[in-house]
C-alpha positions in Angstrom: 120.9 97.1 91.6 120.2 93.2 91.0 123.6 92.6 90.6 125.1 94.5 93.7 121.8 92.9 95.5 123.1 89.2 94.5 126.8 90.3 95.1 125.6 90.5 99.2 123.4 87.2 99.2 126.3 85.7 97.6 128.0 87.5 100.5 126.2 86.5 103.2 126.4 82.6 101.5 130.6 83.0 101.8 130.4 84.5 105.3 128.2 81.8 106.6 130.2 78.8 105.4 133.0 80.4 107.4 131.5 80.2 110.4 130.1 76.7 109.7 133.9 75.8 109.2 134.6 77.6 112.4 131.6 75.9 114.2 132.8 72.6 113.0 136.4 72.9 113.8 135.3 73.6 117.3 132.8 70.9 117.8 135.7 68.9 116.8 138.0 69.9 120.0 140.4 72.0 117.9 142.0 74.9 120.4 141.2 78.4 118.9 143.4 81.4 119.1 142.5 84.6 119.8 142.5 85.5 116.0 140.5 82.4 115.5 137.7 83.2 117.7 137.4 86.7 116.5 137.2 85.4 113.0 134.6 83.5 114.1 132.5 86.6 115.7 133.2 88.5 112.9 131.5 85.9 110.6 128.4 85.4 112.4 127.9 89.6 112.4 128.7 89.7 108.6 125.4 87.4 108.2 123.1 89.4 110.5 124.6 92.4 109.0 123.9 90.9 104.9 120.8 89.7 106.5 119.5 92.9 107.4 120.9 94.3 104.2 119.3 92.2 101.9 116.2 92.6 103.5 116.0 96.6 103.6 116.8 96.6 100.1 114.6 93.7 98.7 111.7 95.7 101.0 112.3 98.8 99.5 113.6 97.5 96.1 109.5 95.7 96.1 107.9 98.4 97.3 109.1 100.8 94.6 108.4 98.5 91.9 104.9 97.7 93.3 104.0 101.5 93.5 105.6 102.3 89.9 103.3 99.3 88.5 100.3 101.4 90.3 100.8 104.6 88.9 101.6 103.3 85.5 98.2 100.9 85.7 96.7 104.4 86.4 98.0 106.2 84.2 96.8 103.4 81.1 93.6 103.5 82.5 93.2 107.6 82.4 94.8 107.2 78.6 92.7 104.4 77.5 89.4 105.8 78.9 90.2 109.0 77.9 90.5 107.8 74.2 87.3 105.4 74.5 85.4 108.4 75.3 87.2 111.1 73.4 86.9 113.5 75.8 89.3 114.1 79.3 90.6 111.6 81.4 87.6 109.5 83.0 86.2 110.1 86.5 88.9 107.5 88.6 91.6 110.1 87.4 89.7 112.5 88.6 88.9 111.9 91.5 92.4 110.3 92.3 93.5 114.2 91.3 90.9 115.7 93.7 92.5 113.4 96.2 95.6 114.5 96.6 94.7 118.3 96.0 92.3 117.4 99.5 95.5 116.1 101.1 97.6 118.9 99.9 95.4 121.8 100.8 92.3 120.5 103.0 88.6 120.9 101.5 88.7 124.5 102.0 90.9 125.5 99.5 90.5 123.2 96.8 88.8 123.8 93.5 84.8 123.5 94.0 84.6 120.3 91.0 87.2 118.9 93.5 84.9 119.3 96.5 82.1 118.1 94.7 83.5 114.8 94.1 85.1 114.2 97.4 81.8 114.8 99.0 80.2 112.0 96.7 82.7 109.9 98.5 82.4 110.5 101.8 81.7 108.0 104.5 80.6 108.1 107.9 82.3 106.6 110.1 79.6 105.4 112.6 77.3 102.8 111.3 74.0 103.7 110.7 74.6 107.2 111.7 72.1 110.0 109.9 73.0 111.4 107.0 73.8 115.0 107.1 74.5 118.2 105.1 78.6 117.9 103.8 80.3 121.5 104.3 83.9 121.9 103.9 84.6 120.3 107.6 82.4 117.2 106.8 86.1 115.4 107.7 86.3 115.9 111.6 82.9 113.2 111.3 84.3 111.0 109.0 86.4 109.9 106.2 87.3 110.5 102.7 87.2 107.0 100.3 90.7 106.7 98.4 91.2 106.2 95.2 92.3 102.7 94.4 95.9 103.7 93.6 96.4 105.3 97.0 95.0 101.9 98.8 97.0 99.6 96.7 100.1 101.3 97.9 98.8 101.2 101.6 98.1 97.6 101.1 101.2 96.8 99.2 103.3 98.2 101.9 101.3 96.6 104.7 102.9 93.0 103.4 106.3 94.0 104.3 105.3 94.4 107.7 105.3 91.1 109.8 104.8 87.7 108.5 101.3 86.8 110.3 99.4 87.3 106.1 102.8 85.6 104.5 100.6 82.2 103.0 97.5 83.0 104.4 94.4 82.6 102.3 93.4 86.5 101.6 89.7 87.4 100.3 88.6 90.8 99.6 84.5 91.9 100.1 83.1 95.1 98.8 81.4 95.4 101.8 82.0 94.8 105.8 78.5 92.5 106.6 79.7 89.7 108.2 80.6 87.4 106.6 79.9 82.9 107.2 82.9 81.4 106.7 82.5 77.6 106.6 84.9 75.7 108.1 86.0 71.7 107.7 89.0 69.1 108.5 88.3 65.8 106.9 92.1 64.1 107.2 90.5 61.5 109.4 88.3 60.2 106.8 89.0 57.3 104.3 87.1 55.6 101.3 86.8 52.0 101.5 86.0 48.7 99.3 82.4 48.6 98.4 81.3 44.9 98.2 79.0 43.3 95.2 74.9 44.0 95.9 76.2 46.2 99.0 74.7 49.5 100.2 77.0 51.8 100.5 77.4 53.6 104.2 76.7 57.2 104.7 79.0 56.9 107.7 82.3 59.7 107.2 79.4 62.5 105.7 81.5 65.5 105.2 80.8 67.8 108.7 81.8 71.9 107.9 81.8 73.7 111.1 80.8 77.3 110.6 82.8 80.8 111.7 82.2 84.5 110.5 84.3 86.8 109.6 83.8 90.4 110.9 85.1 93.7 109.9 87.0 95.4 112.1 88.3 99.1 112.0 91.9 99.3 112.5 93.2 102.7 112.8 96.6 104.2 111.6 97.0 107.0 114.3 97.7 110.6 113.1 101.0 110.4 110.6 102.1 113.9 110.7 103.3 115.8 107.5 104.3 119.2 107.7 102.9 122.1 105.6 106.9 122.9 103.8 106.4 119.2 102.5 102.9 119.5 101.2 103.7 122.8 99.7 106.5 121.4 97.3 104.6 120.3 94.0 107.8 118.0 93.7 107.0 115.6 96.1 105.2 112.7 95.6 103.3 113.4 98.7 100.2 110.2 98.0 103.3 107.4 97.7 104.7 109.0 101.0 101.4 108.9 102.8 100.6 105.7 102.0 104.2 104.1 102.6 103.5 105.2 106.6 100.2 104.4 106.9 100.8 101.2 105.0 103.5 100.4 108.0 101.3 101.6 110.9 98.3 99.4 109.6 100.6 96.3 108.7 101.6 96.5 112.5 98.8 96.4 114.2 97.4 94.2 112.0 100.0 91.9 112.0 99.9 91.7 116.1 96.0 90.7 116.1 96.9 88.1 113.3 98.9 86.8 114.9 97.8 86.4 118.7 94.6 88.0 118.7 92.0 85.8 120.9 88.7 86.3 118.4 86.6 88.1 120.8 86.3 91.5 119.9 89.3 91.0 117.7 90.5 89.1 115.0 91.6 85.7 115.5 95.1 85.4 115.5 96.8 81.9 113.4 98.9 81.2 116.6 96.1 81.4 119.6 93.7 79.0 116.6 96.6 76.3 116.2 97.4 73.5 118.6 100.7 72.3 120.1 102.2 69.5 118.2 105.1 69.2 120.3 106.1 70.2 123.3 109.7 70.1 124.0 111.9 68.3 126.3 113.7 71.3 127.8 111.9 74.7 128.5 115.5 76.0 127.1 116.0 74.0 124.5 114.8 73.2 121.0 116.2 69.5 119.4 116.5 68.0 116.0 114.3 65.7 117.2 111.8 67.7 118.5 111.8 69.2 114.6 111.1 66.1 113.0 108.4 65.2 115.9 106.6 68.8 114.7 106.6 68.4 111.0 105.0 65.1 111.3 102.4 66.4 113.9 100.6 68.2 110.8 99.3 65.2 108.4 101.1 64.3 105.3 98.4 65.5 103.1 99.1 69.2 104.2 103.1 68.7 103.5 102.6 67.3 100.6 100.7 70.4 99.5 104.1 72.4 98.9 103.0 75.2 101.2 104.5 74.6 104.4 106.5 76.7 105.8 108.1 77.5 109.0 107.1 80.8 111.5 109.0 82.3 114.3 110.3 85.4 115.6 113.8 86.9 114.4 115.1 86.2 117.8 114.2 82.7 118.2 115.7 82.4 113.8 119.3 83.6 115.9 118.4 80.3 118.0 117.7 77.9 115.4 120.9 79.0 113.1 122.4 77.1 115.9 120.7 73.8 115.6 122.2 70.9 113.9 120.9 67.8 112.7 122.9 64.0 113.6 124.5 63.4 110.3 128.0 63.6 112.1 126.5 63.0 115.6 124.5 64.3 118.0 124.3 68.3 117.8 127.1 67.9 115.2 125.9 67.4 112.0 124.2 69.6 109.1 122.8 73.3 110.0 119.5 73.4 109.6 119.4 76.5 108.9 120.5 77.8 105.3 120.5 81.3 104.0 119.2 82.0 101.1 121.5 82.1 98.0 119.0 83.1 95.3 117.2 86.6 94.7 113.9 86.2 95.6 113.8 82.7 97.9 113.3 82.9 101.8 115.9 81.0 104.3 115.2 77.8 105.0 114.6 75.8 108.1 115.1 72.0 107.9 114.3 72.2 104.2 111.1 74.2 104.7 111.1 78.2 103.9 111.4 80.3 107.3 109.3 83.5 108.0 109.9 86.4 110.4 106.9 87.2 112.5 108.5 89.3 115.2 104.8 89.1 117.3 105.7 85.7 118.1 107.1 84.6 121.2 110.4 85.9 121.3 112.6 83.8 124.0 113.4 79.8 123.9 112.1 79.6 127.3 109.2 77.7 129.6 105.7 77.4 128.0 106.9 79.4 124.9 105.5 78.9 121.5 108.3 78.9 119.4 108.0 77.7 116.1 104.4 77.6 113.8 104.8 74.9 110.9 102.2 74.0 108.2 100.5 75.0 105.4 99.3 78.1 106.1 97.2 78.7 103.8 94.8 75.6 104.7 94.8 77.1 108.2 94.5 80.5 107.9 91.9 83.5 106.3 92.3 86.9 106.2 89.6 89.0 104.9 89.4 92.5 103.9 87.1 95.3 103.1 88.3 96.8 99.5 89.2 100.2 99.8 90.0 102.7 102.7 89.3 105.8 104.4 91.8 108.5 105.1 90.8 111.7 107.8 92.9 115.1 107.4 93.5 116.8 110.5 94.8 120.6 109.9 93.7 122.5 113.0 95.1 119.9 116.1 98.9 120.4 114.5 98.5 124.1 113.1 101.1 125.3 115.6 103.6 122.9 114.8 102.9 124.3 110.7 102.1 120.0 110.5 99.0 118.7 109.5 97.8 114.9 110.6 96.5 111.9 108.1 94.7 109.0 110.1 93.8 106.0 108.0 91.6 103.8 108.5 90.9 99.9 107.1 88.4 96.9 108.0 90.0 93.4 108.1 89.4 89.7 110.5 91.1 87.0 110.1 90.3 83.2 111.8 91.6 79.8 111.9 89.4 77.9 109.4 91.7 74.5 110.0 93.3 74.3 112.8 95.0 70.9 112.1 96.9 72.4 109.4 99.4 73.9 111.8 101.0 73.2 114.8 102.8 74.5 117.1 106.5 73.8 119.2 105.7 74.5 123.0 108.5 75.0 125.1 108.1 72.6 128.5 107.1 74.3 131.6 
C-alpha cells in the first residue's frame, strides 16, 4: 500500500508541474488551442482528485494503524498481567469485555459479573446530583466510563477531523475542576549591560496574565447501529463505534476551536489572534501581503520551527494560484507546493499548510483568511481523560436500531495571542 500510496503523491507532483508549465506558457502571451486549454483543466482536476486521494487513504491508512497499535497494547497488557498474577486476565480486560457485551446486548442481558462492573463505573451525568440505587436502566440517567482502548480510538479518530488541534499544545486532567492556566508574552522585553557598582533594575519583571480552562460536555448525538450488526460476533462493533463518534466529536470540537467566543464555550485560536495584515483588496490576497504576515509574528516564534500556515480548503484552491515576483509581478514561483513525500503536509511559501474547513471560506471583504504562527505557543487544548458513552435501545426499537451517544469534556484558549496572526481581507 506504501508504494501505490507514493505512486499517486508522485502523481499528483507530475500533474502539477503540468499545469505550472501551462500556467506559465500562458502568463507568457502564448495562444492556447482548444486541446491546450483542456489539458490544462484536466491537470488542475488530476491534483484535487490525487489530493483527495491521498488524503482518504493516509486518514484511513492512520487510523487503522492507530487502532491495531490499541488493541495490540491491550492485548500485552491482559497477557502480561495475567502472567504477573498467574491467574486470568486482569480487571482492564475485563471490564473492556464487559464493555462491549453492554454495547452488544444492553445491561439487561448481559452476564451479572458484567453488570457488576459496569455499575462500578457509572457516572452521572449532572454534577453533584444524589447518588442513587443502579438497576439495569441506570443508563437513561447517565453514562457508562470506557475502557481506555475504546477512548483512544475515539480520540485518535477525532484528529483527522479539522485542523483547529493540528500544533496546539494538548494537556490531559484526570478530572474536569477548572483548571488556572497562566498566561505570558515577554517578546518586548530585552536584557541589557549592567555597569560596574550598579544596581541592577527590576524594571521588565516577568508579568503572567491568568485564564482557566473549563470542562465542557460536548455531545456526539445518537450514532445509530442496528441490531443485524450487533448480532454478528464478526464485527468489530467497539472500532466501528468509536470511528463515528470519534468524527462527530472531532467536528464539533473542531468548530468551537476554532471560532468559539470563550463565553460559555471554548475559546476558539482564530477569535483569540489578532490581525497582522489586512489586505489591500477585499478580493485579493498578494505576495506581498504574505511576507507582511509572516513577519507580523516576531522572529523568535519563526525561528521556533513550528509555524505553520491555517486556512480553509477553499481559500488553499485560492492560494495555489498565488505566485511570488521572481519572474515579475504575479509571474514568478507558486507558492504553493504539494507535497512529494509520504508523510509531509503542502506547503505555503515554505511553511506547512493545514486544512481547517471552519475557517472563513471566501477571499472576500472583512474575511480572515489565512492564521500563521506557531501554534503551539498560541494555543491549549485541554481534555478530561476518558469518556462516557449512553446506549439507547427503546427510542429506535421500531427501526430494530439501537442509539450510542458519546460524550467528552474539553476547552481550549489563546494563552499567547502574539504568537499568531491573522490575514484580514479589507472591507
Amino acid at each position: 500500500m506504501a508504494t501505490a500510496l507514493q505512486d499517486l503523491v508522485d502523481q499528483r507532483a507530475s500533474a502539477w508541474a503540468k499545469a505550472q508549465d501551462f500556467d506559465t506558457r500562458k502568463k507568457a502571451g502564448d495562444e492556447f488551442s482548444a486541446e491546450d486549454t483542456q489539458g490544462w483543466t484536466r491537470a488542475l482536476d488530476d491534483v484535487d482528485r490525487l489530493g483527495a486521494e491521498i488524503e482518504n487513504i493516509q486518514r484511513s491508512e492512520a487510523l487503522d494503524a492507530k487502532f491495531s497499535q490499541i488493541d495490540e497494547n491491550a492485548r500485552r497488557e491482559a497477557a502480561n498481567g495475567a502472567t504477573a498474577a498467574g491467574q486470568d486476565a486482569p480487571k482492564d480486560s475485563e471490564y473492556r469485555e464487559a464493555f462491549v457485551a453492554y454495547m452488544r446486548d444492553g445491561m439487561t442481558d448481559i452476564a451479572p459479573e458484567h453488570r457488576q462492573l459496569l455499575q462500578a463505573q457509572f457516572r452521572n451525568l449532572t454534577p453533584g446530583a444524589e447518588s442513587r440505587a443502579l438497576g439495569t436502566t441506570s443508563g437513561s440517567v447517565g453514562g457508562y466510563t470506557v475502557p481506555e482502548g475504546f477512548w483512544a480510538k475515539v480520540t485518535e479518530t477525532m484528529k483527522y477531523y479539522g485542523g483547529a488541534v493540528d500544533g496546539a499544545e494538548v494537556i490531559s486532567t484526570t478530572t474536569g475542576n477548572p483548571l488556572p492556566w497562566a498566561t505570558n508574552d515577554d517578546t518586548s522585553n530585552v536584557g541589557y549591560i549592567l555597569g560596574e557598582n550598579t544596581a541592577a533594575s527590576n524594571e521588565g519583571d516577568l508579568s503572567f496574565g491568568q485564564k482557566t480552562l473549563g470542562a465542557y460536555t460536548f455531545v456526539s448525538g445518537p450514532g445509530l447501529v442496528s441490531l443485524q450488526l450487533l448480532q454478528d460476533s464478526g464485527i468489530d462493533i467497539e472500532s466501528i463505534v468509536a470511528r463515528k463518534m470519534g468524527e462527530r466529536l472531532g467536528r464539533i470540537q473542531n468548530t468551537r476551536f476554532t471560532t468559539g467566543t470563550g463565553s460559555s464555550q471554548p475559546q476558539g485560536y482564530v477569535y483569540g489572534a489578532s490581525t497582522g495584515k489586512t489586505t489591500a483588496s477585499a478580493t485579493a490576497i498578494t505576495y506581498d501581503e504574505v511576507i507582511d504576515l509572516e513577519h507580523s509574528v516576531d522572529a523568535a516564534y519563526r525561528a521556533s520551527g513550528r509555524c505553520a500556515y491555517k486556512c480553509h480548503d477553499l481559500v488553499v484552491a485560492y492560494l495555489r494560484k498565488v505566485r511570488d515576483d521572481s519572474g515579475g509581478a504575479g509571474v514568478g514561483r507558486p507558492l504553493w507546493q504539494p507535497s512529494v513525500q509520504l508523510g509531509t503536509p503542502d506547503t505555503f511559501n515554505g511553511y506547512p499548510l493545514v486544512v481547517n474547513n471552519d475557517m472563513d471560506s471566501t477571499v472576500a471583504a472583512t474575511k480572515k483568511t489565512l492564521a500563521f504562527g506557531d501554534h503551539q505557543a498560541h494555543f491549549v487544548v485541554r481534555r478530561v481523560a476518558g469518556g462516557q458513552l449512553m446506549r439507547l435501545a427503546e427510542r429506535y426499537a421500531e427501526y430494530l436500531q439501537v442509539g450510542f451517544i458519546a460524550y467528552e469534556r474539553a476547552d481550549s484558549l489563546v494563552q499567547d495571542a502574539s504568537a499568531v496572526k491573522l490575514l484580514v481581507q479589507h472591507s
